[in-house]
C-alpha positions as CSV (number, residue, x, y, z in Angstrom):
1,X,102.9,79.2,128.6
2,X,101.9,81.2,125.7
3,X,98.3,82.4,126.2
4,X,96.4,83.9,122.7
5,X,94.1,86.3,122.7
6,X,91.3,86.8,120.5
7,X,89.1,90.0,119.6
8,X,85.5,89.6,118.3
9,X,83.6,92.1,116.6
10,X,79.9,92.5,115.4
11,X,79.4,94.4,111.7
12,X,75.8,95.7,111.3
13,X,75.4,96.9,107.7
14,X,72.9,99.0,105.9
15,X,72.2,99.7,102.5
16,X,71.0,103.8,102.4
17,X,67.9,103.1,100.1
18,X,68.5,99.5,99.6
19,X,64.7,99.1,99.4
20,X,64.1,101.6,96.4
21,X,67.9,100.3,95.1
22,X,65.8,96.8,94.8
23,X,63.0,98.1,93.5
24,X,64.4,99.9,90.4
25,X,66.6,96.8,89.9
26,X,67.0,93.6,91.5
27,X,68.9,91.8,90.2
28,X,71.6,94.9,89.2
29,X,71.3,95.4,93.5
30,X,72.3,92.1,93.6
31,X,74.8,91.8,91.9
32,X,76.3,94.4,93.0
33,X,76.1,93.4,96.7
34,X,77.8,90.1,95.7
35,X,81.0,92.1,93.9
36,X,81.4,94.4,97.1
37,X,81.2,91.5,99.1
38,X,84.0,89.6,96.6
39,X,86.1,92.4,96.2
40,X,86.2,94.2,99.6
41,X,84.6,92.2,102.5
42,X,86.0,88.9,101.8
43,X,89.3,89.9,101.6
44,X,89.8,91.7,104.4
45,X,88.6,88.9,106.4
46,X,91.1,86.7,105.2
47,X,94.0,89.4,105.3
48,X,92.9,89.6,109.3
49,X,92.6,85.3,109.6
50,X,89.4,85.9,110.7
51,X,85.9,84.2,109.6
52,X,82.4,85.5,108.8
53,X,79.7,83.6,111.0
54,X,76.3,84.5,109.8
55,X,74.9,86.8,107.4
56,X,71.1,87.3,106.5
57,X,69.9,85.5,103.4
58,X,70.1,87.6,100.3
């Protein structure tokens, strides 16, 4: 019998100045949150078969 084995991780981020990032510009912040999350973070999930759980609301 083929047992399979399963690692879990937890991924704190934070923004250096995300607060004074938000407050100069919002919706540039954003937006720019969203693409790094598109173009970096989503993929590497996938790559690893793995799943994102919960995130904080934007």
């Amino acid at each position: 019998m083929t047992t399979a084995r399963c690692l879990a991780a937890i991924l704190v981020a934070d923004v250096v100045g995300y607060s004074r990032l938000i407050g100069a510009d919002e919706t540039g912040t954003f937006a720019r949150m969203h693409s790094l999350r598109q173009d970096v973070i989503d993929p590497n999930i996938a790559k690893h078969s793995s799943r994102l759980f919960k995130t904080m609301p934007e």
